[in-house]
C-alpha positions as CSV (number, residue, x, y, z in Angstrom):
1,X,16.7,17.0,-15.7
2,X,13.7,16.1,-13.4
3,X,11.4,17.6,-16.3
4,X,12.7,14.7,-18.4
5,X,10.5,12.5,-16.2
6,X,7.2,12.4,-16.9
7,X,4.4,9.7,-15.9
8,X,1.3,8.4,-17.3
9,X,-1.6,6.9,-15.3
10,X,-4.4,4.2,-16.3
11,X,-7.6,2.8,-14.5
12,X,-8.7,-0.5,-13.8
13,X,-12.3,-1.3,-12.3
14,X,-11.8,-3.5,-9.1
15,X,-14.8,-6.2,-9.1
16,X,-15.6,-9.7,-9.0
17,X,-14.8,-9.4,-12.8
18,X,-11.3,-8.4,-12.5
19,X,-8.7,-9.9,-14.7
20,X,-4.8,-8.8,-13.9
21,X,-3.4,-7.9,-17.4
22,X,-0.6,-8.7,-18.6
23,X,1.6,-5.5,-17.6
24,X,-0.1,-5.8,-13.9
25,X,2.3,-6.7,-11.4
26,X,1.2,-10.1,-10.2
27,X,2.3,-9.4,-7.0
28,X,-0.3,-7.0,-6.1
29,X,-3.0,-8.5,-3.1
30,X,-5.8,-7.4,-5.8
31,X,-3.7,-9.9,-8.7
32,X,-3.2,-12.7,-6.3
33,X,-6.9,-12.7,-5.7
34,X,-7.8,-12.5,-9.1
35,X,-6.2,-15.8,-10.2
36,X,-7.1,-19.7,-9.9
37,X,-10.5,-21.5,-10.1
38,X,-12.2,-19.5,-6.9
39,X,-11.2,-16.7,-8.4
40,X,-14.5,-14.8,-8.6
41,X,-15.8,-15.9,-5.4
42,X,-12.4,-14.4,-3.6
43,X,-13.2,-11.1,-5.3
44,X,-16.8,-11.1,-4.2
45,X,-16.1,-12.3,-0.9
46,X,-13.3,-9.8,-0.5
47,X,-15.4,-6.5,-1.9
48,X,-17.9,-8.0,0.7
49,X,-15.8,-7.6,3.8
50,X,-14.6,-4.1,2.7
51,X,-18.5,-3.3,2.6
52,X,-19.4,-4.5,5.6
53,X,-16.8,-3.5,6.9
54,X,-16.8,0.5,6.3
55,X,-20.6,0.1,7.3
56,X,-20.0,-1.3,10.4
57,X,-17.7,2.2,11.1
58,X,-20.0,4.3,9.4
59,X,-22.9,3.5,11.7
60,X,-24.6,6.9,11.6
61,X,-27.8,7.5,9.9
62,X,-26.7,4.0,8.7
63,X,-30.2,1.7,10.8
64,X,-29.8,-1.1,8.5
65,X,-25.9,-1.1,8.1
66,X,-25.8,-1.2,3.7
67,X,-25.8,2.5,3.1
68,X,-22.7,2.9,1.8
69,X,-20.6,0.4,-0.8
70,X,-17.3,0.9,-2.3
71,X,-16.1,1.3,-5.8
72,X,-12.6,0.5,-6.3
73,X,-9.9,1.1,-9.2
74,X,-6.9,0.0,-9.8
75,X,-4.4,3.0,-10.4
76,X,-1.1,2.1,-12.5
77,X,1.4,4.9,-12.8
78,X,4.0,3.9,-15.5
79,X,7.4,6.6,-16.1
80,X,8.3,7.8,-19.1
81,X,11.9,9.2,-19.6
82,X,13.8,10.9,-22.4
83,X,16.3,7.7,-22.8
84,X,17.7,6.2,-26.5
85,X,17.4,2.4,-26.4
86,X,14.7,0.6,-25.3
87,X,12.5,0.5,-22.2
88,X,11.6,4.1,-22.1
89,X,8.4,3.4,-20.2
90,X,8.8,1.4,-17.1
91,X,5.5,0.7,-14.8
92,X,6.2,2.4,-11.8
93,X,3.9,1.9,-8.9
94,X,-0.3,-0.1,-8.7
95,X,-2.6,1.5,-5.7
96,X,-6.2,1.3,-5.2
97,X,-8.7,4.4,-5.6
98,X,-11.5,4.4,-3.8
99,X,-14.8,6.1,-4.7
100,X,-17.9,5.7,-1.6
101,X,-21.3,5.7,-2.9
102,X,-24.1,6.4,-1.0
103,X,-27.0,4.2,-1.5
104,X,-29.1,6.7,0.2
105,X,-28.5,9.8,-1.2
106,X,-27.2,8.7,-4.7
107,X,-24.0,10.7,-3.5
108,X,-20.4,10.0,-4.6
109,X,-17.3,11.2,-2.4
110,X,-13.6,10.8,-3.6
111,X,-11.9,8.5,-1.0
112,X,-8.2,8.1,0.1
113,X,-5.6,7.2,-3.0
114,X,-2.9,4.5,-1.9
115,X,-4.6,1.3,-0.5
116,X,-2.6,-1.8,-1.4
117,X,0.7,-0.2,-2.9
118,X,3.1,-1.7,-5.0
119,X,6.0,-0.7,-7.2
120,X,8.7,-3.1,-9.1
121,X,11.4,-0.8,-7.9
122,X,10.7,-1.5,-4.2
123,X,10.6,-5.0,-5.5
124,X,13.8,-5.0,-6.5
125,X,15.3,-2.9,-3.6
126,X,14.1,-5.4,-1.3
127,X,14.2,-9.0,-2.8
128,X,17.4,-8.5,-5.3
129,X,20.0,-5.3,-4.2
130,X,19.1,-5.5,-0.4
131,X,19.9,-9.8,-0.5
132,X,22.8,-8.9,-2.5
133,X,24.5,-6.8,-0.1
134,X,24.3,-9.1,2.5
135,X,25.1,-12.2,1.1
136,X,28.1,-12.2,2.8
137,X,27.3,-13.2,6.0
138,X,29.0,-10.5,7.8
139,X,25.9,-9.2,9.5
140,X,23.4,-6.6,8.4
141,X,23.8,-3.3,6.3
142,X,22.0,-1.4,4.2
143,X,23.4,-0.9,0.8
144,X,24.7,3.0,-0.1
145,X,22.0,5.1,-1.3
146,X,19.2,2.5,-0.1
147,X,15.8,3.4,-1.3
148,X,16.4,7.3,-2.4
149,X,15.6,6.8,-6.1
150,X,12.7,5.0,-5.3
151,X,11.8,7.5,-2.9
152,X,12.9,10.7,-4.9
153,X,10.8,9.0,-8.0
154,X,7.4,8.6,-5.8
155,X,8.0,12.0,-4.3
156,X,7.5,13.8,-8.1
157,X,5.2,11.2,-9.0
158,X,3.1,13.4,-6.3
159,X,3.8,16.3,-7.9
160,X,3.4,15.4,-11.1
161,X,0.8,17.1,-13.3
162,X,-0.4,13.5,-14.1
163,X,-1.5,13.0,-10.3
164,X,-2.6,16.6,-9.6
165,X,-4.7,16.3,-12.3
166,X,-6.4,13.0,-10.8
167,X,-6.2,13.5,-7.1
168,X,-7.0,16.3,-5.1
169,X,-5.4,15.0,-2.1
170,X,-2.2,13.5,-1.1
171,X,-2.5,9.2,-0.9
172,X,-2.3,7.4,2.3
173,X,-0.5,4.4,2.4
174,X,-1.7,1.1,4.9
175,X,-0.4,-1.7,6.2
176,X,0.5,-4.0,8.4
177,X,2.8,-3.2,11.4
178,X,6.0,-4.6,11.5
179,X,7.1,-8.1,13.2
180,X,10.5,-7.2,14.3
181,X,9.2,-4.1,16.7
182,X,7.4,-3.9,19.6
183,X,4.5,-1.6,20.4
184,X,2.9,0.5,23.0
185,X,-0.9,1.8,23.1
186,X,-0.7,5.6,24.0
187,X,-4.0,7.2,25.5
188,X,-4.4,9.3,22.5
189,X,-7.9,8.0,20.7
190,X,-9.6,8.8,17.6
191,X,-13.2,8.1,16.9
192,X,-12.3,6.2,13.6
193,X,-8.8,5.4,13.6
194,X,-9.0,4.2,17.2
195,X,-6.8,4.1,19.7
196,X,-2.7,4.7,18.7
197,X,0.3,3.0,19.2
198,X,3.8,4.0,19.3
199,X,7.3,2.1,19.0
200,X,10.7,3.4,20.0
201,X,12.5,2.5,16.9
202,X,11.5,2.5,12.9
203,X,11.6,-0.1,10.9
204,X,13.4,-0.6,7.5
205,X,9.6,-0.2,6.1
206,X,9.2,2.8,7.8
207,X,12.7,4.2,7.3
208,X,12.0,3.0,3.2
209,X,8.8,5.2,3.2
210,X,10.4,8.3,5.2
211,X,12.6,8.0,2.1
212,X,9.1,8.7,-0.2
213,X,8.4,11.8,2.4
214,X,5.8,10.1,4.4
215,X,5.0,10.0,8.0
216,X,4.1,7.2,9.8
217,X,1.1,6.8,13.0
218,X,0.3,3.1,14.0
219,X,-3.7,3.1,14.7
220,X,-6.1,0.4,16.0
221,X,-9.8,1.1,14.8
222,X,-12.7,0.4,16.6
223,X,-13.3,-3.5,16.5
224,X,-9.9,-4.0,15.3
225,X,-7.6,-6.6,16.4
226,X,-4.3,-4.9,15.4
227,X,-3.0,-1.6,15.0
228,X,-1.9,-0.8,11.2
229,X,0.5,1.6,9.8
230,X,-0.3,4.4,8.0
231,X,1.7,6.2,5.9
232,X,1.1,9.9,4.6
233,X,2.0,13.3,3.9
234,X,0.6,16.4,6.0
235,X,-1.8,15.9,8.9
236,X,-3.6,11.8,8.9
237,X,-6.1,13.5,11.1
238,X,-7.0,16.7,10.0
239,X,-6.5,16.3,6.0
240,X,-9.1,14.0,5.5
241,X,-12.9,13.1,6.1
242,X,-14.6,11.0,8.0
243,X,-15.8,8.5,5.4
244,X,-12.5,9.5,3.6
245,X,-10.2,7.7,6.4
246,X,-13.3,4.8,7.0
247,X,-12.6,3.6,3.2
248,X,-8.7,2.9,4.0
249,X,-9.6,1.6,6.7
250,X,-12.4,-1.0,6.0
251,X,-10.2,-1.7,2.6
252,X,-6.7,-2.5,4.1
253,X,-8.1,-4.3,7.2
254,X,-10.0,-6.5,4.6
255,X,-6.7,-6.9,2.5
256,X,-4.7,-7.6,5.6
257,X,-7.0,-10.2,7.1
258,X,-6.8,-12.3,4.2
259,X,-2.8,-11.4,3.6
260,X,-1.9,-11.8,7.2
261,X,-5.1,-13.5,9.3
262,X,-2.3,-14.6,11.9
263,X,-1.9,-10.9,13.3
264,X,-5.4,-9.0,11.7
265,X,-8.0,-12.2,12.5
266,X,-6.6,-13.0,15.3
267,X,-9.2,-14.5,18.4
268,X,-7.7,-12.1,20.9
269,X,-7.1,-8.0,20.5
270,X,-3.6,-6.4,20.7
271,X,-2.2,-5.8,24.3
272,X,-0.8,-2.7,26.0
273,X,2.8,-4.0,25.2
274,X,2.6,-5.5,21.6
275,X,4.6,-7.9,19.3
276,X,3.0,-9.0,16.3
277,X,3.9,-12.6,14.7
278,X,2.8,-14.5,12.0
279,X,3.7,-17.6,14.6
280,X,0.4,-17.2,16.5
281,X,-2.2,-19.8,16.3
282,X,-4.9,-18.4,17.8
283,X,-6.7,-16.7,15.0
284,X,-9.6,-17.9,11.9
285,X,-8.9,-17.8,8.5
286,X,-11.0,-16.5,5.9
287,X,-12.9,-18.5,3.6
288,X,-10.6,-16.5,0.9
289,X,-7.4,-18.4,-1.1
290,X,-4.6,-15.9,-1.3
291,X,-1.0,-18.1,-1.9
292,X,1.7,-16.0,0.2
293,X,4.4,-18.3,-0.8
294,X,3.8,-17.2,-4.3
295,X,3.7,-13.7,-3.5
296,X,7.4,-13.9,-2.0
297,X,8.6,-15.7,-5.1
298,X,6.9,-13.3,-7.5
299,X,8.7,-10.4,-5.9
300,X,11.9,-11.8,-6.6
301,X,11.1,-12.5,-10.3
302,X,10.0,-8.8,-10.6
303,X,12.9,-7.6,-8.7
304,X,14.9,-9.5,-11.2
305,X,12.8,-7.8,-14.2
306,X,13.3,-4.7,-13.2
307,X,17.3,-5.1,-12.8
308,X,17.4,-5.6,-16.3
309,X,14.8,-3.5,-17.7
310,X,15.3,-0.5,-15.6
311,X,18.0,-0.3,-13.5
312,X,21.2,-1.9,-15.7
313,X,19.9,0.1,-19.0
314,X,19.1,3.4,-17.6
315,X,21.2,3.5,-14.2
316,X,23.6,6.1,-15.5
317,X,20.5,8.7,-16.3
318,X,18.4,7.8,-13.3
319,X,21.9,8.7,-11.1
320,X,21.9,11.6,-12.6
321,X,18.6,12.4,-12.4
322,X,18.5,11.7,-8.4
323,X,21.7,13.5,-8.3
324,X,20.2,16.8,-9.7
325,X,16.5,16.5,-8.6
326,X,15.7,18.8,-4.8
327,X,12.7,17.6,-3.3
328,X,10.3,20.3,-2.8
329,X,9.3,22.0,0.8
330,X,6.2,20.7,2.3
């Protein structure tokens, strides 16, 4: 029955002419960016931090610091199922692509699929089915089941033939550490992931994402202020280049100091022993509008939209689906 799902992937240019569409998911960093009457200016001033940025780490043979800029695309992945009724096509998951072209030699290298992911399903995993089951007020459990069709779905999305066909490597998913954990800098240090940090317990992100057969290492890159999570299949430092890992990196740290400038542009770097807030004060906000309260609601409106467009009308073949699909060996 897993042959029944198939999936079907379009390209967006990222730029300071960027328009979300109408089948975007609004909640997207890339979408809120793209919206109100700075709106070009916050594209050009964000696609100029992830430039200077991945320059500033790519400092070799690199005198003036502009050899390199980015080209980024917006990847939408949409699943299409053998179902009667309507709704057979259901947008799935939106990640960035990024290309690096180098001003010097004319060169362009594939970068790391995966920056800025998002998926109505986790929407509506988090913000309706996860509220739901606790609405009780009898303290905190997870629901039966809690993210493994999401997770078996992303898992043959990765082994489609629609994404073999576009990327040669597995994606790497980054963001921000958690706020509920606590973590520890380890003496372990990579030239461009930096130095890594380790927590004793997951959190429900990371447990959600073990679910989509990834790994997780916390890293703090040179010049960073907080560690980030990435997310990944494989080997994080063996399966991909340099420049490969420096385009996540100078693309997500961009992302998260507009998103989150409390823990990523913060005046002070992480300790040995670190909690991250969003309570802290003592960080600069960019010069970037980005409306987090808006972001929150949004989710919950798409959560909502995909309970009745997906979920309620296809919940008996998706069960089965899950029920019969084996996720393959790595």
């Amino acid at each position: 029955m897993a042959n029944d799902i198939t999936f079907n992937i379009t390209t967006t240019r990222f730029d300071e002419h960027y328009a979300p569409s109408e089948s975007s998911r609004i909640t997207t960093n890339f979408a809120n960016l793209a919206r109100g009457e700075h709106r070009q200016q916050n594209l050009r001033n964000a696609l100029t931090m992830i430039d200077r940025r991945f320059n500033d780490l790519a400092r070799w043979d690199n005198p003036t610091g502009d050899r390199y800029t980015l080209e980024l695309d917006i990847i939408s992945a949409s699943l299409q199922f053998d179902d009667e009724g309507d709704d057979r096509e259901f947008p799935l998951l939106e990640v960035l692509d990024i290309g690096i072209v180098d001003r010097s030699t004319g060169e362009h290298h594939q970068g790391i699929v995966g920056n800025n992911f998002s998926s109505y399903l986790r929407d509506y995993d988090f913000s309706v089915l996860l509220p739901s089951a606790n609405a009780g007020g009898g303290g905190f459990s997870l629901p039966d089941g809690f993210g493994e069709l999401h997770g078996k779905l992303f898992q043959h999305f990765l082994d489609s033939a629609a994404y073999q066909a576009r990327f040669p490597k597995s994606p790497v998913i980054c963001i921000s550490v958690s706020t509920s954990k606590t973590y520890t800098r380890t003496d372990n240090h990579h030239p461009v992931l930096g130095v890594e940090y380790r927590q004793d317990e997951y959190s429900l992100t990371d447990q959600y994402f073990g679910k989509m057969g990834l790994q997780v290492r916390y890293f703090m890159p040179p010049g960073s202020v907080a560690p980030l999570a990435f997310y990944f299949r494989g080997d994080l430092l063996s399966d991909y280049s340099t420049l490969e890992l420096i385009g996540t990196i100078s693309t997500m740290e961009a992302f998260q100091k507009i998103y989150r400038p409390e823990i990523y542009n913060a005046n002070s770097a992480a300790a040995n022993i670190y909690s991250p807030t969003l309570d802290q004060q003592d960080f600069s906000r960019t010069e970037i509008a980005y409306d987090r309260e808006e972001r929150s609601q949004l989710a919950i409106t798409q959560g909502r939209y995909t309970q009745e467009h997906f979920v309620k009308p296809h919940g008996d073949v998706l069960d089965a689906w899950a029920a019969s699909y084996a996720v393959s060996a790595r």
